[in-house]
MARNU-601358 format. One line per field, with one value per residue (C-alpha): residue in one letter; z negated, x negated, y negated. Coordinates in nm, 3 decimals. Layout:
<vexvexs>
code <- c(A, ...) $
Z <- c(Z, ...) $
X <- c(X, ...) $
Y <- c(Y, ...) $
</vexvexs>
This chain:
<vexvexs>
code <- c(X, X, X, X, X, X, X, X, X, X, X, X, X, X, X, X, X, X, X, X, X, X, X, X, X, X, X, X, X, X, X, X, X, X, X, X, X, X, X, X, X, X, X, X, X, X, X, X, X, X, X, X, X, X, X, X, X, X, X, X, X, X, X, X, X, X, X, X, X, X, X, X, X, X, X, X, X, X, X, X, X, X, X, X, X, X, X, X, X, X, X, X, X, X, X, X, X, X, X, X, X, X, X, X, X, X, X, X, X, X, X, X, X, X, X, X, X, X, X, X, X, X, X, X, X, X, X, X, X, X, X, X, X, X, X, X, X, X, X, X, X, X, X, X, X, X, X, X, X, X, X, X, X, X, X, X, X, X, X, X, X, X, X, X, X, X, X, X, X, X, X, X, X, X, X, X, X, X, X, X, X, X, X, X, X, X, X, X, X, X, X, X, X, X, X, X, X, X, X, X, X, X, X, X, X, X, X, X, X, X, X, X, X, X, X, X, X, X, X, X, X, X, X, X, X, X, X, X, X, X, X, X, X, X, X, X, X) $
Z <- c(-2.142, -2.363, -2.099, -1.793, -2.006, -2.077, -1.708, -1.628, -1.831, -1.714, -1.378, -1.472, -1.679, -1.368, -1.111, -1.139, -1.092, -0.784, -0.631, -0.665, -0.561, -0.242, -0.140, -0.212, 0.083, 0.322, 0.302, 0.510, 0.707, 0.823, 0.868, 1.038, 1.298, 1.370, 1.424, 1.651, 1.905, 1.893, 2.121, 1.918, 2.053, 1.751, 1.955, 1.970, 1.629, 1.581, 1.988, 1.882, 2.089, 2.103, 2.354, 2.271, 2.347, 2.597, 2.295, 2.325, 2.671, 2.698, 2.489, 2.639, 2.945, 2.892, 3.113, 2.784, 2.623, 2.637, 2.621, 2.291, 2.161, 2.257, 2.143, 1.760, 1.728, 1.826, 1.559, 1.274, 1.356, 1.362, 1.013, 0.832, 0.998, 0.885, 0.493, 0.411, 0.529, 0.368, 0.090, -0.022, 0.003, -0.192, -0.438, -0.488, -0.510, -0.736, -1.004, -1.034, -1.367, -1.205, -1.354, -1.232, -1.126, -1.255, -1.017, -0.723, -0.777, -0.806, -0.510, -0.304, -0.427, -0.323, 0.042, -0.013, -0.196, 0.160, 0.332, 0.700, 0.852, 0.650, 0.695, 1.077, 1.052, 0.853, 1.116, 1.401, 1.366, 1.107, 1.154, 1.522, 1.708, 2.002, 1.914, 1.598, 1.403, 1.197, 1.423, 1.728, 1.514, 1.415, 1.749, 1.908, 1.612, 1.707, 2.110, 2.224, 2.381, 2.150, 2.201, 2.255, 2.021, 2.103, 2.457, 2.531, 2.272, 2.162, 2.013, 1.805, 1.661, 1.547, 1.405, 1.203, 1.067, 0.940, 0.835, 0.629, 0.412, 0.372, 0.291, -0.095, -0.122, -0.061, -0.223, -0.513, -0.538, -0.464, -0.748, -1.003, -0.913, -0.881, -1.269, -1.361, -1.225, -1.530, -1.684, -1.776, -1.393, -1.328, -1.639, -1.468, -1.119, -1.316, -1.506, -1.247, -0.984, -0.686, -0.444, -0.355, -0.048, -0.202, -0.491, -0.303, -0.032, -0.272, -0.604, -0.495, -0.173, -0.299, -0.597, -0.376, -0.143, -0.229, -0.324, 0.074, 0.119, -0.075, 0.100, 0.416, 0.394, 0.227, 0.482, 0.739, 0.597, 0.456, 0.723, 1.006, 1.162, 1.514, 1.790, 1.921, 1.609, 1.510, 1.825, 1.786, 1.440, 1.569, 1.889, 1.674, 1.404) $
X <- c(3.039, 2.969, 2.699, 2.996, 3.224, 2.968, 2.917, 3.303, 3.332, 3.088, 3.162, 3.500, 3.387, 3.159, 3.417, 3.604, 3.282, 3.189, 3.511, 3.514, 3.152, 3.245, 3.568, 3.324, 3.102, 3.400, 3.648, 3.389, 3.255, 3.603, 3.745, 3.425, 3.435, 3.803, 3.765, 3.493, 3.738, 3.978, 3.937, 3.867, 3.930, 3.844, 3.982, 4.310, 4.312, 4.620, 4.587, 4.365, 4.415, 4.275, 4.067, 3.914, 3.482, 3.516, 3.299, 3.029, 3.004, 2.966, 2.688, 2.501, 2.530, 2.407, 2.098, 1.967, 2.020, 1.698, 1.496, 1.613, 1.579, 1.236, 1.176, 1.326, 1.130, 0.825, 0.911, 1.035, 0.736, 0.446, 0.577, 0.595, 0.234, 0.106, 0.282, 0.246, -0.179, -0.242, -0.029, -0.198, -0.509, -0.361, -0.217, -0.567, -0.746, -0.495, -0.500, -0.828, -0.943, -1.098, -1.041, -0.723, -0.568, -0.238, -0.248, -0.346, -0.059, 0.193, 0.015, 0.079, 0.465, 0.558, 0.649, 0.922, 1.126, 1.117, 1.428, 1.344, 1.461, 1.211, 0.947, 0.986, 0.994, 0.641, 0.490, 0.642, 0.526, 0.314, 0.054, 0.161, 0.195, -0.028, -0.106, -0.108, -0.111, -0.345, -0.464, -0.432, -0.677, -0.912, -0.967, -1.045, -1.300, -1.487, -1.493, -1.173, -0.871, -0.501, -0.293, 0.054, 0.197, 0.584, 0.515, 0.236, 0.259, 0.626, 0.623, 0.338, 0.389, 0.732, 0.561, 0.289, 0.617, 0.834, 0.525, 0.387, 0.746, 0.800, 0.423, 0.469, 0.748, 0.559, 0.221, 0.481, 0.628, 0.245, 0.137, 0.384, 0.335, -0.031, 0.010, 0.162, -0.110, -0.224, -0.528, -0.671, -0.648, -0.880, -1.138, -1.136, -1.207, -1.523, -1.669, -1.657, -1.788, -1.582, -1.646, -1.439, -1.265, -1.193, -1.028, -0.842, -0.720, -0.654, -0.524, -0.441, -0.286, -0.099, 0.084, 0.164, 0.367, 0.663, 0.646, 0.529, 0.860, 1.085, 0.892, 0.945, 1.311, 1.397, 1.253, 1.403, 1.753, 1.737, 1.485, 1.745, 1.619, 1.567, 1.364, 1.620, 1.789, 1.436, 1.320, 1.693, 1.594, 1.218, 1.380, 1.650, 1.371) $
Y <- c(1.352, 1.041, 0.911, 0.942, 0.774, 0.568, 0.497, 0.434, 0.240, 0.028, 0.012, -0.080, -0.401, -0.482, -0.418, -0.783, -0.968, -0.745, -0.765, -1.181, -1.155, -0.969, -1.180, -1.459, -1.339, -1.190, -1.436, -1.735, -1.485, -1.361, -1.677, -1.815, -1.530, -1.635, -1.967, -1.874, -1.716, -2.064, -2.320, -2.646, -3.005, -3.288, -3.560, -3.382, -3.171, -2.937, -2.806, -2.519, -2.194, -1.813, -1.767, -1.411, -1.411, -1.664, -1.900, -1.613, -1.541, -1.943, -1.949, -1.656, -1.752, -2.072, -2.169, -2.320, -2.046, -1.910, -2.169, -2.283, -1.944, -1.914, -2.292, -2.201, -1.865, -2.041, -2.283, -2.102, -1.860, -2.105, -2.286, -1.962, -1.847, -2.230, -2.269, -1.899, -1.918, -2.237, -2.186, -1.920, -2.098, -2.383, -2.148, -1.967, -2.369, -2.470, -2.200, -2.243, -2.543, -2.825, -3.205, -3.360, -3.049, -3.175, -3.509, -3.270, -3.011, -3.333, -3.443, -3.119, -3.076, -3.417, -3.399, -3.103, -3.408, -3.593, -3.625, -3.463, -3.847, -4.061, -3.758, -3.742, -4.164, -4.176, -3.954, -4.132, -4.434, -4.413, -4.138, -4.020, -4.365, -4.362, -4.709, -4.790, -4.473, -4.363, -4.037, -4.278, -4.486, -4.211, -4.103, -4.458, -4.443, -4.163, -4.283, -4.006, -4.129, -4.126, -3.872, -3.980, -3.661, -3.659, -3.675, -3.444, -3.256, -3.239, -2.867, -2.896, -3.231, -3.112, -2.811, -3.076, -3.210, -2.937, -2.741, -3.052, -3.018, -2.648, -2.583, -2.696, -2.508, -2.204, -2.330, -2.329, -2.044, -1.868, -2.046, -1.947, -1.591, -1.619, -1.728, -1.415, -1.196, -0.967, -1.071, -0.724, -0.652, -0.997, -0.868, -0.504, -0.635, -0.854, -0.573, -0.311, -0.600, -0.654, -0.859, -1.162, -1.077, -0.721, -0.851, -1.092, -0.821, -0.557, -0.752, -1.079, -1.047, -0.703, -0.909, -1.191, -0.957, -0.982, -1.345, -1.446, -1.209, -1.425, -1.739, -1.611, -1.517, -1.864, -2.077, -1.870, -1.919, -2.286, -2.385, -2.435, -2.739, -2.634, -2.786, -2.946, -3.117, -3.226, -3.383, -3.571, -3.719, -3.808, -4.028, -4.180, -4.301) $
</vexvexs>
């Protein structure tokens, strides 16, 4: 009897802070799937009228529809292939003592402070430019021809970009769980002898789970910089 009361009691301290919490999360989304059945006209605000699905069936039907879907999947799926592989890696080089491992980690966490504009101007014309950048350079050097990267290769080059500032996001967040891996399961993987690629599959890889989760669902959510919106801010820089 005392642990029910117990119980109630609980859930009746807890129950204001859930409520707020969940009219916290209901209240946008309701209101956001009203508005999306209005007809909006900013030049004209105050003319706004219902106009049921018509918004969705728009959108679906959209010839570009597809295309842009298939453009932001291949996207959002090639960054979170590219920062969750090499940040591992990075994670594993990192953790490891080596001198000046403090400069390199500041190093690596640097380009996630990078506003997306200035990053997609630096590789514009800075590394990218068929002319005078520095891969256009590199290439001349060793007797190829430069590649002209946002017009032959518009996908990947915006893939370079967004990849190059989510990948020390992830490298961090590997690390600091990488850091909390128990030490008396890295002395019993030493005496009994395993072998590198075992312990990294089968200790390593199995505590970093749910860490590459939590990468992997952040940059999917917070990552919204489609195709689209990031070929806009590469031609306007």
């Amino acid at each position: 009897m005392a642990t029910q009361h117990t119980r109630a009691l609980g859930r009746i301290l807890v129950a204001p802070s859930v409520v707020l919490l969940f009219l916290w999360m209901i209240v946008p989304l309701a209101m956001t799937i009203y508005f999306s059945t209005l007809r909006y006209n900013l030049l004209n605000p105050g003319t706004e009228r219902f106009i049921g699905a018509e918004n969705y069936i728009y959108f679906l039907t959209d010839p570009a529809f597809l295309t842009s879907l298939s453009n932001t999947l291949t996207l959002v799926g090639s960054v979170l292939a590219i920062t969750v592989v090499i940040g591992v890696l990075l994670a594993l080089l990192l953790d490891q003592l080596f001198i000046g491992r403090s400069l390199v980690r500041l190093m690596v966490i640097a380009p996630f402070f990078v506003m997306p504009t200035v990053s997609a101007l630096v590789w514009k014309n800075l590394l990218m430019h068929p002319v005078s950048g520095v891969f256009a350079w590199v290439a001349t050097s060793l007797g190829f021809r430069p590649i002209d990267w946002f017009a032959q290769l518009p996908m990947l080059s915006v893939i370079l970009i967004v990849s190059w500032q989510w990948l020390p996001f992830a490298t961090l967040i590997l690390l600091t769980a990488l850091q909390s891996l128990d030490n008396d399961q890295k002395e019993a993987a030493e005496m009994d002898g395993t072998r590198p690629l075992p312990y990294f599959f089968y200790i390593v890889l199995s505590h970093l789970a749910r860490p590459i989760t939590v990468v992997i669902l952040i940059q999917t959510i917070k990552g919204d910089l489609t195709v689209e919106k990031w070929a806009e801010i590469c031609q306007t820089t």
